[in-house]
C-alpha positions as CSV (number, residue, x, y, z in Angstrom):
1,X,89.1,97.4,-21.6
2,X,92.2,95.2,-20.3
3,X,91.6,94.0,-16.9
4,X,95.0,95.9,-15.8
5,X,93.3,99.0,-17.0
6,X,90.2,98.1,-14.6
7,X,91.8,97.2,-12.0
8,X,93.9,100.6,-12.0
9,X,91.7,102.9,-12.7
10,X,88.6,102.0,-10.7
11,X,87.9,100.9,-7.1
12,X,84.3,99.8,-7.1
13,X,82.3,97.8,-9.4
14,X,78.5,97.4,-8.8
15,X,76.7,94.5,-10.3
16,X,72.9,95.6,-11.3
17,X,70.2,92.9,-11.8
18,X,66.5,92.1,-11.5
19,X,66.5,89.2,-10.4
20,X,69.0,87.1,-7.6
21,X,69.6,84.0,-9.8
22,X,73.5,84.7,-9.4
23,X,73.4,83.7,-6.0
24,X,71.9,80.3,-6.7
25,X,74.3,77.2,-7.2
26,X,71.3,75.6,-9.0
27,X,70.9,77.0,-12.5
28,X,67.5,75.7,-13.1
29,X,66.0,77.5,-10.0
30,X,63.8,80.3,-11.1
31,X,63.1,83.4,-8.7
32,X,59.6,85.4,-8.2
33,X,59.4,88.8,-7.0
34,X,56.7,90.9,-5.3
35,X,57.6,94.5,-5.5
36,X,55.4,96.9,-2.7
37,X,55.7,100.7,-2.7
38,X,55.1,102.0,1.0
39,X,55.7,105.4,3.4
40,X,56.9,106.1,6.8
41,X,55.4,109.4,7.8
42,X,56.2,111.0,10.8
43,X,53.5,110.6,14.0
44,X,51.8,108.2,12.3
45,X,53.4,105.5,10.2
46,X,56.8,105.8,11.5
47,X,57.4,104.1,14.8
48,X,60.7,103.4,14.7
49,X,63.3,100.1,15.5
50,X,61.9,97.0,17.8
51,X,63.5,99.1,20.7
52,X,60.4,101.7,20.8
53,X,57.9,99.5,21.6
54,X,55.0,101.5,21.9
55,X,55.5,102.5,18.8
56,X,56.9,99.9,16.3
57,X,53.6,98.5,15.8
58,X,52.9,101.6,13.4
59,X,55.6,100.6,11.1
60,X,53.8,99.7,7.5
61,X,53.2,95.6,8.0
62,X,53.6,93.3,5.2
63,X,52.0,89.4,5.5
64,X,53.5,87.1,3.4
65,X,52.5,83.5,3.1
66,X,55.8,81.1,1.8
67,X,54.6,77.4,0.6
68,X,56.7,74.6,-0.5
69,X,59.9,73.1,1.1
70,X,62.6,75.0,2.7
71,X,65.7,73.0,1.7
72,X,68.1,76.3,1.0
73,X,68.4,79.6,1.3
74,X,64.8,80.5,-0.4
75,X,63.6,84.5,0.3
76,X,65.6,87.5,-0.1
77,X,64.3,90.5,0.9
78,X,65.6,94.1,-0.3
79,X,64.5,97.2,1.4
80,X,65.1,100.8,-0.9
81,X,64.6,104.0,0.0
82,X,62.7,106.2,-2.5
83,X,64.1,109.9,-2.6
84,X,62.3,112.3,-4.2
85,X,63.6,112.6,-7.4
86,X,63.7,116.9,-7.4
87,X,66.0,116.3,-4.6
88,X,67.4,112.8,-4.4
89,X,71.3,114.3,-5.3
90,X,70.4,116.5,-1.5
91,X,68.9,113.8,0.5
92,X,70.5,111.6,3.3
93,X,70.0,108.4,3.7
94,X,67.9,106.7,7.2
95,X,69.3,104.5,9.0
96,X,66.7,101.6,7.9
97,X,66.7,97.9,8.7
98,X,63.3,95.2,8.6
99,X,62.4,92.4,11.1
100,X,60.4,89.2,9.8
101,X,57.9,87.7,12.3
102,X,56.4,84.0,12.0
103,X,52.7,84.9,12.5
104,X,51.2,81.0,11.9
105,X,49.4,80.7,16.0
106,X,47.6,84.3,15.2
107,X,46.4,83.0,11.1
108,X,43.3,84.8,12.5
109,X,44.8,88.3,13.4
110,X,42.9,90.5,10.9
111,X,44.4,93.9,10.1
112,X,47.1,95.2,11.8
113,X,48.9,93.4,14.0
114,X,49.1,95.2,17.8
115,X,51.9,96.5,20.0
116,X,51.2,93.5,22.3
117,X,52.3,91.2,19.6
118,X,55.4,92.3,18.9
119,X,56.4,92.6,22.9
120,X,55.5,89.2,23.2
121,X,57.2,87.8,20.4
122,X,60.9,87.6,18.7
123,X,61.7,88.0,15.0
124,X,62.8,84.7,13.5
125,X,65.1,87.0,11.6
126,X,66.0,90.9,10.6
127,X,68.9,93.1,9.0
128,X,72.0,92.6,11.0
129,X,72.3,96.3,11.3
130,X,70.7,99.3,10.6
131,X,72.6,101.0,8.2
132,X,72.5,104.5,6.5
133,X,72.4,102.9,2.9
134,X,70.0,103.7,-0.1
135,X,69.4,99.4,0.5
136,X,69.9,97.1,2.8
137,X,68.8,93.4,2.1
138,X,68.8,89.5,3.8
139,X,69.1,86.1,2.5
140,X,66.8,84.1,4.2
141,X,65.8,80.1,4.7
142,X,62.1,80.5,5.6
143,X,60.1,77.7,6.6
144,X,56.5,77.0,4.9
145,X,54.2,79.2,6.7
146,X,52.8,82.7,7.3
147,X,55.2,85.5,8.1
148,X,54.9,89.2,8.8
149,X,57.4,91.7,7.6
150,X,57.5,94.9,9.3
151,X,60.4,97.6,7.3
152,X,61.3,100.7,9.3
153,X,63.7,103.9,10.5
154,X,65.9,103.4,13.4
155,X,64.6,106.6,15.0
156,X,61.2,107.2,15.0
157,X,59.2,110.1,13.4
158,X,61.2,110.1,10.5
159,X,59.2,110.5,7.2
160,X,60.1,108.9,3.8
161,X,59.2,106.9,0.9
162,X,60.6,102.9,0.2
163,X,60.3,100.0,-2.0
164,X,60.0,96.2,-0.7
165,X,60.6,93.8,-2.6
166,X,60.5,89.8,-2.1
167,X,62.7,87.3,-4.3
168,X,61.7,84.1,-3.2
169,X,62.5,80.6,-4.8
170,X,58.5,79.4,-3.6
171,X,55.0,80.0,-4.1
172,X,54.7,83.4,-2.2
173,X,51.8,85.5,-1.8
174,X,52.4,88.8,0.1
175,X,49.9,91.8,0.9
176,X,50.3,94.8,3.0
177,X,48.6,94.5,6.4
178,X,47.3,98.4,6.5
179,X,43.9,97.7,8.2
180,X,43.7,99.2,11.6
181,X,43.8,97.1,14.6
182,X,41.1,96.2,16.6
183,X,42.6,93.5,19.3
184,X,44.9,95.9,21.2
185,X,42.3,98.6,22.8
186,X,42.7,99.7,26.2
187,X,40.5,97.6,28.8
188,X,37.3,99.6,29.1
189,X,36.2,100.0,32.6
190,X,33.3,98.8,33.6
191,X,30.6,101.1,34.4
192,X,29.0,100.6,38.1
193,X,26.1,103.2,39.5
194,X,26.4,103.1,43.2
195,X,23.3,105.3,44.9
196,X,25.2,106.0,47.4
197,X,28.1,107.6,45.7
198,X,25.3,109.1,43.4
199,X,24.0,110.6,46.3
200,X,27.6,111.9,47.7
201,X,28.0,113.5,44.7
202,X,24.9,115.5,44.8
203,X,25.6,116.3,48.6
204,X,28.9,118.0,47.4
205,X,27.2,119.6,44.5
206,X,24.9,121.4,46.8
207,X,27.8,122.8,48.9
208,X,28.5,124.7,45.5
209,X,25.3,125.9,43.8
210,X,23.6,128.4,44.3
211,X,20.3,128.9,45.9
212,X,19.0,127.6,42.0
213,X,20.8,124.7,42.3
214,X,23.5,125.7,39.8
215,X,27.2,126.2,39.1
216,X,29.1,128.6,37.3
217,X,32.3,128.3,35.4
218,X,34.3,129.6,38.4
219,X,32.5,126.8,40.8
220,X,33.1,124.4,38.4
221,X,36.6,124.5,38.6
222,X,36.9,124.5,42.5
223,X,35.0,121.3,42.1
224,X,36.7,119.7,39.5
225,X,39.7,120.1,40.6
226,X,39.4,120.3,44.3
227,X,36.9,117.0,44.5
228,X,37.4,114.9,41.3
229,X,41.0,115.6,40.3
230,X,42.1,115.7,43.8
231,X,45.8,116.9,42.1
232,X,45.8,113.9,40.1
233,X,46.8,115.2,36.9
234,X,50.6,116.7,35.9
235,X,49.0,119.7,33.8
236,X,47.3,120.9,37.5
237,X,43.3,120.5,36.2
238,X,40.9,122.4,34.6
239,X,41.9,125.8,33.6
240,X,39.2,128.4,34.3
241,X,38.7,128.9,30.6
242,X,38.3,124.9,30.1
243,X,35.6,125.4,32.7
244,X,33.6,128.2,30.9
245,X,33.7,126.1,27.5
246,X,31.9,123.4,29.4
247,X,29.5,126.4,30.3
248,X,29.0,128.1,27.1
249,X,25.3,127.0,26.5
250,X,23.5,128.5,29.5
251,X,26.7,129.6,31.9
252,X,25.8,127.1,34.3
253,X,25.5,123.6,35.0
254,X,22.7,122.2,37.1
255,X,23.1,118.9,39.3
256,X,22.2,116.4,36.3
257,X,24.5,118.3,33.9
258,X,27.2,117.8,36.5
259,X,27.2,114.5,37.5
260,X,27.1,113.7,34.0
261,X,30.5,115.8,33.7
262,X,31.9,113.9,36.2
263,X,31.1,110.6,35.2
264,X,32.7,111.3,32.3
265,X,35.7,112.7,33.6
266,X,36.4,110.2,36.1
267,X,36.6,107.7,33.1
268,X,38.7,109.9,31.3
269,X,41.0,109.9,33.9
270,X,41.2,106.0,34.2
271,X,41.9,105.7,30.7
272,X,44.3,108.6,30.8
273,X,46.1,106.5,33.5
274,X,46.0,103.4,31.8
275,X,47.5,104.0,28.5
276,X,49.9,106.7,30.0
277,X,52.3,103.4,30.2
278,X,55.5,105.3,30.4
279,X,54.1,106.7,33.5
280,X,55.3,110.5,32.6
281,X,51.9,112.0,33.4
282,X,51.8,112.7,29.5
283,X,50.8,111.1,26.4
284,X,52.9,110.1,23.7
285,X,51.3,110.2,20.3
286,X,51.1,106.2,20.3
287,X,49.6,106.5,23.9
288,X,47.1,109.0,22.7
289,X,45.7,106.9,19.9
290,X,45.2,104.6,22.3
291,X,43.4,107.0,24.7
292,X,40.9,107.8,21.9
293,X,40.5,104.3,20.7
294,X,39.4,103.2,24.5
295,X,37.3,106.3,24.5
296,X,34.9,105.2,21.4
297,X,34.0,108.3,20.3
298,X,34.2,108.3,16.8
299,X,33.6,103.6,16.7
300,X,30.0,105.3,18.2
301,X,29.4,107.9,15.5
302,X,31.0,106.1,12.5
303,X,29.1,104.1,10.0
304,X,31.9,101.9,8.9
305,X,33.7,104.1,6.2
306,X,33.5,107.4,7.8
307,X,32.5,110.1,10.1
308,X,29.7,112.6,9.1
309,X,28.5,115.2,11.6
310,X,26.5,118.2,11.0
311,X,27.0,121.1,12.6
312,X,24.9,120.9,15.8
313,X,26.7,117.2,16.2
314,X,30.2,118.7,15.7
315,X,29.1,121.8,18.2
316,X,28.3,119.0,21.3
317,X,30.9,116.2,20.4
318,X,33.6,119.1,20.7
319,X,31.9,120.7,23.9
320,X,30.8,117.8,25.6
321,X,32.4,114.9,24.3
């Protein structure tokens, strides 16, 4: 084809390769890549751009390690979005964009890295732009050291498939980071038994029971909600039905029952408060993890791969937990 034919009958010419050694003025330089399939999925991998910081920790993580010397331009990194190919001619594209952390003071950090990391810390670079293409990639000069890569949606909540891949001109090892965090739970309270507020607590349990030293689901509530909540909470308290699942055994509770119920729901409300960061009076789905990360409940029945239960277990963990 004559290049006045070219010229005059297309617009656009794309350029396909493998590999990046185009871009490099020295001829002898050879390029590596590391290729990594990941997900965003909505509520819990997808947290969104740097500007949702509660969530942008959730964002698939990516450590890579760079060695040698950083005299030029030495890394390019390509983010792709992986349609599904029964429907890739239907799909639209994300807006999607990465940021690159250095990640050298916290070597140590095992799994992934918290939400407290990343509001302490700026990337040391990231796409210009987050643009609705099928790719968006940077050319980067990294210095030797350890980096963390974090791709992701501008919105959060937005579920779908992409390749990562890492051209770099060094020795470069890179591994996803997919472990769960253990280094950014809430601040457990610390547990201190007063006798005298043990006693007050009884005093006002008595002004409840019955002659039998009991409540029922109806009492329950009054108390709850009257003496414990005091109108803390947005949702209003306990409904009357919450109150008879508490009571399902017997009916009642007795004064040990009780002030076991209020223990715990006096530290549920402190951890409620704490991670309730945006200070709505509700959780968001990030603030809820956190919530049941502070609460233990399933670090204490776990045995390190998994939790089992059997029935009875799964009947009081879901009633009395």
């Amino acid at each position: 084809m004559a290049m006045e034919d070219l010229c005059r009958f297309f617009s656009d010419l794309d350029i396909c390769g493998s590999s990046p050694d185009f871009l490099d003025e020295n001829p002898g330089g050879v390029w590596r890549a590391a290729v990594h399939e990941g997900r965003w999925v909505g509520g819990t991998t997808a947290g969104g751009c740097l500007n949702n910081r509660d969530s942008f920790w959730t964002n698939p993580q990516f450590r890579v390690n760079v060695s040698g010397e950083c005299l030029e331009t030495n890394t390019l990194v390509s983010l792709m979005q992986k349609h599904d190919k029964r429907n890739r001619r239907l799909v639209q594209n994300l807006h999607i964009g990465f940021c690159v952390f250095q990640v050298d003071p916290f070597k140590a950090q095992t799994g992934k890295f918290p939400a407290s990391f990343f509001n302490t810390r700026s990337p040391v670079a990231q796409t210009k732009t987050y643009m609705n293409a099928r790719e968006v990639m940077e050319l980067l000069s990294l210095k030797p050291g350890e980096y963390l890569i974090v791709p992701s949606t501008f919105k959060p909540n937005e579920t779908a498939s992409f390749i990562l891949t890492i051209h770099s001109k060094t020795d470069t090892s890179c591994y996803e980071n997919s472990a769960d965090h253990k280094k950014d739970r809430v601040q457990k309270a610390k547990k201190r038994r007063n006798s005298q507020e043990e006693e007050k607590k009884r005093t006002l349990f008595r002004r409840y029971s019955d002659k039998f030293e009991e409540v029922d689901a109806e009492r329950l509530q009054l108390i709850l909600n009257e003496d414990v909540l005091k109108g803390d909470l947005k949702s209003g308290g306990f409904s009357i039905d919450a109150c008879r699942s508490m009571t399902s055994i017997t009916g009642r509770l007795n004064g040990e029952e009780f002030l076991r119920l209020w223990n715990k729901v006096v530290t549920y409300k402190d951890i409620f408060f704490r991670t309730d960061v945006s200070r709505t009076g509700t959780l968001s789905l990030s603030e809820l993890r956190n919530a049941f990360l502070a609460t233990e409940i399933f670090q204490r029945l776990s045995d390190g791969k998994g939790m089992t239960l059997r029935e009875s277990e799964w009947f009081l963990v879901s009633m009395y937990t």
